[in-house]
C-alpha positions in Angstrom: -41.9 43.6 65.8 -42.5 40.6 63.4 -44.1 43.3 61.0 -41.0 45.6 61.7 -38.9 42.5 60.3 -40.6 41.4 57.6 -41.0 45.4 56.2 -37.3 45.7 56.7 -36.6 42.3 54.7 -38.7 43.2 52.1 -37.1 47.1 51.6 -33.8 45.3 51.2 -34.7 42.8 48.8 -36.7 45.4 46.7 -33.3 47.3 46.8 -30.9 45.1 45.6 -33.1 43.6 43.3 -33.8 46.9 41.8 -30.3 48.2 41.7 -29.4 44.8 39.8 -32.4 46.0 37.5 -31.2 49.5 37.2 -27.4 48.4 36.6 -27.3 47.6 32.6 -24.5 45.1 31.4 -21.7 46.8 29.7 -19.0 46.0 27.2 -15.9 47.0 27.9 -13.6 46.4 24.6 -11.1 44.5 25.0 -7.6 45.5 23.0 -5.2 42.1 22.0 -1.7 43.8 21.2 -0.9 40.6 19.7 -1.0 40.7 15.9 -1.0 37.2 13.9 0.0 37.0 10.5 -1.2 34.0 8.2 0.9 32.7 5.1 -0.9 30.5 3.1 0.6 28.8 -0.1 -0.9 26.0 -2.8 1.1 23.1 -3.2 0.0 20.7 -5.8 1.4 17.2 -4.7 1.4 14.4 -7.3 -0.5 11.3 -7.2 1.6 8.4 -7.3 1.4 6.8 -11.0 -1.1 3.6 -10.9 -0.9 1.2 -13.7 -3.9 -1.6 -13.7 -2.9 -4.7 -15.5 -6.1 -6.9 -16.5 -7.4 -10.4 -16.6 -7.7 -10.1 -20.4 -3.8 -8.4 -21.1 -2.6 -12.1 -19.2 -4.6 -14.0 -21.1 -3.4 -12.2 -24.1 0.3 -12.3 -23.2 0.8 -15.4 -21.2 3.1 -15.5 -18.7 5.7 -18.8 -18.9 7.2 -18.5 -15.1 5.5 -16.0 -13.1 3.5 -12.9 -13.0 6.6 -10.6 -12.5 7.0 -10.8 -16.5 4.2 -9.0 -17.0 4.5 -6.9 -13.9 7.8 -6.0 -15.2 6.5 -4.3 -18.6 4.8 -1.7 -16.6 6.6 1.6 -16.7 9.1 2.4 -13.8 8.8 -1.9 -12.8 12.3 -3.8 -13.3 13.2 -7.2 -11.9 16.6 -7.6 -9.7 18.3 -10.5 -8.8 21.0 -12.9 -10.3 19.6 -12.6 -13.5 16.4 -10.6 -15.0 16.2 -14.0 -17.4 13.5 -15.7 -15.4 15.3 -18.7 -15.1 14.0 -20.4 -12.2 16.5 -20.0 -9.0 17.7 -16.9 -9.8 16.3 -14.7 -6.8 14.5 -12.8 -8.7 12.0 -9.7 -7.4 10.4 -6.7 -8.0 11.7 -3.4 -7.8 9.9 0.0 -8.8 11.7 2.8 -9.3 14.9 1.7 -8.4 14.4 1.9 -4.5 15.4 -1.9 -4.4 12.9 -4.9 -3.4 13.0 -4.3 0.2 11.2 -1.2 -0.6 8.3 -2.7 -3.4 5.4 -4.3 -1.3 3.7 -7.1 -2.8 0.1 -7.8 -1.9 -2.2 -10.5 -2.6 -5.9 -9.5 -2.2 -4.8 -6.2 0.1 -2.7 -8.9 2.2 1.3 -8.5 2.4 3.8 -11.7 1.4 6.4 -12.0 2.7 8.3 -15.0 1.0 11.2 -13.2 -0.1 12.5 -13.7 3.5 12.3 -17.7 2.8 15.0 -18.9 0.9 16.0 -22.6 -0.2 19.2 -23.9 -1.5 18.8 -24.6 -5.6 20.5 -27.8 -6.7 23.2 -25.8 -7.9 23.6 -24.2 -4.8 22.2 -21.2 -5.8 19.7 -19.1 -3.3 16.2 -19.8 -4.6 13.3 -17.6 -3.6 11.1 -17.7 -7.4 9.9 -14.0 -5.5 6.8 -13.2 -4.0 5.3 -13.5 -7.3 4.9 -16.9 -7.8 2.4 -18.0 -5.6 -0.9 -17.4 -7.3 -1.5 -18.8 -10.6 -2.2 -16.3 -13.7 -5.3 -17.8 -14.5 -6.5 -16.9 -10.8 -6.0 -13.1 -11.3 -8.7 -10.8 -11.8 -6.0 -7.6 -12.5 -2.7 -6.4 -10.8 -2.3 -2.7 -9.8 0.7 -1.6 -9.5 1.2 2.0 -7.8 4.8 3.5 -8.5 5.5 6.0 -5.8 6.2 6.4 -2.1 3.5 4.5 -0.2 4.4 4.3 3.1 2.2 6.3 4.9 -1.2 4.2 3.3 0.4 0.7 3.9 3.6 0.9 6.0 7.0 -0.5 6.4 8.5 -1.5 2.9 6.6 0.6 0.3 8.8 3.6 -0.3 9.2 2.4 -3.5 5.7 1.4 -4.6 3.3 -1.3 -4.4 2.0 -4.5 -6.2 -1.5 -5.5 -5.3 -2.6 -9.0 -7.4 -5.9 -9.0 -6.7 -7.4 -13.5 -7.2 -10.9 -13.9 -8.6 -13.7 -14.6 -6.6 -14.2 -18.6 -5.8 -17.1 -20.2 -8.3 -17.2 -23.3 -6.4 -15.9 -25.3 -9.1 -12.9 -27.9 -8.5 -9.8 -27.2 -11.3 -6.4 -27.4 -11.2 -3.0 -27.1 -13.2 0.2 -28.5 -13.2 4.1 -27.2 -14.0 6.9 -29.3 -14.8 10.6 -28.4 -15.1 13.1 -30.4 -17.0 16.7 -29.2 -17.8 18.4 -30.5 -21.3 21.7 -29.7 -20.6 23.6 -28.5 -24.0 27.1 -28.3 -23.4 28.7 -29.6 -20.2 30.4 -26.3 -19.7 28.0 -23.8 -20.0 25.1 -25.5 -17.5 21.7 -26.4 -18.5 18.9 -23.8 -19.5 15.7 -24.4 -17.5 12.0 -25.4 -19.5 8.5 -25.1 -18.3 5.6 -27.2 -19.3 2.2 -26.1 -19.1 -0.4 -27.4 -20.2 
């Protein structure tokens, strides 16, 4: 009987196994009724306009109050506040391409500033910011670039208008300084008193 089994068991394996043998894959096609169309079109997008200003052109043209002079000869660049004079208290910033400061980021060494939001009182009562462009010496700047154009979406909140990156020199490990003085010499009692820098 065990024989009887083990016949039968192997009859039925040899028969499946070759009708799975005998049975070829085959490929059905398959039909997609849905047809996709593809538009493609070229759009050639403008790279905002970058301007590099270099250690050389400040030595060159020195600046008497801050950077923003010679940030402001760049093309697209004016300043905005009370006056574009440079008189010292006047709120004075940077605006590219007429979006307005709140729009023109300023960056020191990739870094943002954000000094225009701290205001003191002038001694005439006037708001007094001197910008965000007054807080690294000209003689500590390797260059400035300036990049006119919508930034936003490479450095964020506040550079639809463009961006000014002063980038400092690398430290030598030497100790130096420098010193500014202001003095006013008033001229007629009426009309105020111009403001003077020293340097040395």
């Amino acid at each position: 009987m065990n024989k009887k089994i083990h016949s039968l068991a192997l009859l039925v394996n040899l028969g499946i196994y070759g009708v799975a043998q005998a049975q070829e894959p085959t490929d059905t096609p398959v039909s997609h009724d849905d047809t996709i169309v593809v538009t493609a079109a070229e759009q050639n997008l403008q790279a905002p306009g970058v301007s590099t200003i270099t250690a050389d052109e400040i030595r060159k043209n020195p600046v008497a109050r801050d950077v923003s002079e010679i940030i402001r000869t760049m093309p697209g660049v004016n300043l905005t506040g009370n006056s574009t004079s440079g008189q010292r208290g006047n709120n004075r910033q940077i605006d590219i391409r007429g979006m307005g400061p709140e729009n023109t980021l300023i960056l020191i060494d990739g870094k943002p500033v954000s000094s225009r939001n701290s205001v003191r009182q002038g001694w005439r009562g006037e708001r007094d910011t001197r910008g965000d462009t007054s807080w690294v010496p000209p003689e500590m700047i390797e260059r400035i670039e300036v990049l006119r154009g919508p930034a936003a979406a490479r450095y964020g909140n506040g550079a639809a208008g463009g961006v000014v990156n002063i980038i400092t020199k690398k430290g030598s490990g030497e100790w130096h300084g420098s010193w500014d003085a202001y003095f006013n010499a008033p001229e007629h009692k009426e009309e105020g008193a111009p403001t003077y820098q020293l340097q040395p």
